[in-house]
N, C-alpha and C positions, 0 to 999 in steps of 0.2 A: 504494500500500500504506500500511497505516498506522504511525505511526512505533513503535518499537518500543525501549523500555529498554536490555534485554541479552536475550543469550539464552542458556539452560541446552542444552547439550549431551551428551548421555547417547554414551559410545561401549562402538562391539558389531559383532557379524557379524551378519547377517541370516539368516535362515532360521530351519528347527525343530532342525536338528542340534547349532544352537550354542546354543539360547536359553535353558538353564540353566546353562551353561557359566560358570565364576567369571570368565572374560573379559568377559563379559558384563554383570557386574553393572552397569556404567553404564546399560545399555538398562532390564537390573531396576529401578533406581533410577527412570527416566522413566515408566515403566509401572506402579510403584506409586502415585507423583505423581497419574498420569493416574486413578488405582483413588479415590485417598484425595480428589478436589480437582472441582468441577463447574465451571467458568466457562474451560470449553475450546471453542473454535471451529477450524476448521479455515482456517488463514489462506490466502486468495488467492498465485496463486504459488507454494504449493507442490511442487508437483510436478516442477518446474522446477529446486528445489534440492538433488537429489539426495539428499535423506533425509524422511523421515515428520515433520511438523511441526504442530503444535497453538501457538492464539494463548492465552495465560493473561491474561485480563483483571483483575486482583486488585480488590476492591471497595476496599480504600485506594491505589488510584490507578494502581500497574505496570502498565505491558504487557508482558510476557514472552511469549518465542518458547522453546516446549522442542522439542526437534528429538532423532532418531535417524539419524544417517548411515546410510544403504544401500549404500555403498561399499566396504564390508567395511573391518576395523580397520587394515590397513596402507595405506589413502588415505581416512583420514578425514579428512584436510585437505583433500580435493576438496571434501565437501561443506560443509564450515564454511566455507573462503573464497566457496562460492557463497552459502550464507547472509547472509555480510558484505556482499559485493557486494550482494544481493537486497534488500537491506534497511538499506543503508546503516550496518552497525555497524562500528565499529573493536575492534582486537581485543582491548582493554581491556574492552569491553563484552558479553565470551564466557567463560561459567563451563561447562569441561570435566570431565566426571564422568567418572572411570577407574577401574580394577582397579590396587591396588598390593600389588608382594609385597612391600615390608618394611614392611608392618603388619598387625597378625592380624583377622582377621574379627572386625568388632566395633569398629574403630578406625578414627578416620576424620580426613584432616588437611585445612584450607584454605589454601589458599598462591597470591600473584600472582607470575609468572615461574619466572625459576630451571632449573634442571638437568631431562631429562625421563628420568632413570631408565634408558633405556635400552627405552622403551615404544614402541612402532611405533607407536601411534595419535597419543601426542604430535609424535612425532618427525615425522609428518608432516601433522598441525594446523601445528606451529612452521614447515616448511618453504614451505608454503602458503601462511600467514599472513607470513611475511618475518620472523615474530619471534618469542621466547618468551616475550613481552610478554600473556598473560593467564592467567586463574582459574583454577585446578583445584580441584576437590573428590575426592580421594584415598582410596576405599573399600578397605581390607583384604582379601586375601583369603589371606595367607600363604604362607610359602616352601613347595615342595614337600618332600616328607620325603626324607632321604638316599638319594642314588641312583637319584634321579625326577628327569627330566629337564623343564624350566621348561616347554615349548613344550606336552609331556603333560598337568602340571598346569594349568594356563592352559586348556585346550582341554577339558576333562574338570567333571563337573558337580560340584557341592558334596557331601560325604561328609554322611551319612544325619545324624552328630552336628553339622555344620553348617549342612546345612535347619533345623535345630528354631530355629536363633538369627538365621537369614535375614530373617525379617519382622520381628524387631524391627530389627535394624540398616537393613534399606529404607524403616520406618515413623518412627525417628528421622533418616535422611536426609533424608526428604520435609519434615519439620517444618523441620532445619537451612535446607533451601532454602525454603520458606516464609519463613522467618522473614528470612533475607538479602533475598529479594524486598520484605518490607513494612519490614522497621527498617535494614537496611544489612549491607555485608558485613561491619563486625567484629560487629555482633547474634550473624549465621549463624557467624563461625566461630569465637566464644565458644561457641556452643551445641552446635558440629561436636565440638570438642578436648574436650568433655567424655563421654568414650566410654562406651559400653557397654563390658557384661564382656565379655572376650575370649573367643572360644573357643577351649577347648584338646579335644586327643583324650583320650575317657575312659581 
């Protein structure tokens, strides 16, 4: 196989039931990448790694792996450590894109290591991986409203007043990771911290 930078991990459930789901938005994030960007190939091996995987050749030189676990969200770490394994990356060298509820749609944080929220998909990246030793890219999608239970929200698709603001926030993604792929990760996560407006309910 050929050698490989890092690689961008979009995490989601599979299927059509979930795939507007604000759980989701990491897949959305990989899937606008893949809309917005042409120098995708479909890398050898993978099918072997238990998620969907595309080779990102950048003409300033990266090779980037973006990958979607097929594992569903609570053993996304199956597929990331087969990734790593596959491909020889350590886990410095894996930027994981997630749904986080304490930031509103529209806000977006980069962070190496650290605490995981209390997110199943991190929680078992970190487990798999031995550590909490790499990247997230942290997309908002806000708390549920009082007396809405997290696991409903989370599982439930974007309210009508937050599709309208959705392609901007996954087309300024796509750039942030762009841009950490070609100038470096503080480039990407100067350009991440500087958010879109937030959405709020009309």
């Amino acid at each position: 196989m050929p050698a490989i930078d890092f690689a961008i991990v979009g995490l989601g459930n599979p299927g059509a039931r979930y795939e507007r789901t604000r759980h989701n938005i990491g897949f959305m994030a990989i899937d606008h990448l893949l809309r917005r960007e042409k120098d995708f190939t479909a890398p050898a091996g993978s099918k072997k790694s238990r998620a969907e995987c595309w080779q990102w050749d950048l003409p300033e030189g990266s090779r980037v792996l973006l990958a979607k676990p097929q594992t569903y969200m609570n053993r996304s770490g199956l597929a990331v450590k087969a990734l790593c394994a596959g491909y020889g990356l350590q886990p410095a060298k894996v930027v994981v894109i997630h749904d986080e509820l304490d930031l509103a749609l529209g806000q977006a944080r980069f962070k190496y290591g650290g605490g995981l929220a209390g997110h199943n998909g991190l929680r078992s990246v970190a487990a798999e991986l031995g550590t909490r030793d790499f990247y997230r890219i942290r997309l908002g999608i806000g708390r549920p409203e009082p007396g809405r239970e997290v696991i409903s929200h989370v599982l439930t698709s974007f309210a009508p007043w937050e599709q309208e603001q959705l392609p901007k926030v996954l087309e300024r993604t796509a750039e942030g990771i762009r841009i950490l792929c070609t100038r470096g990760m503080q480039a990407g996560m100067n350009f991440l911290h500087a958010d879109v407006e937030s959405a709020h309910h009309p």
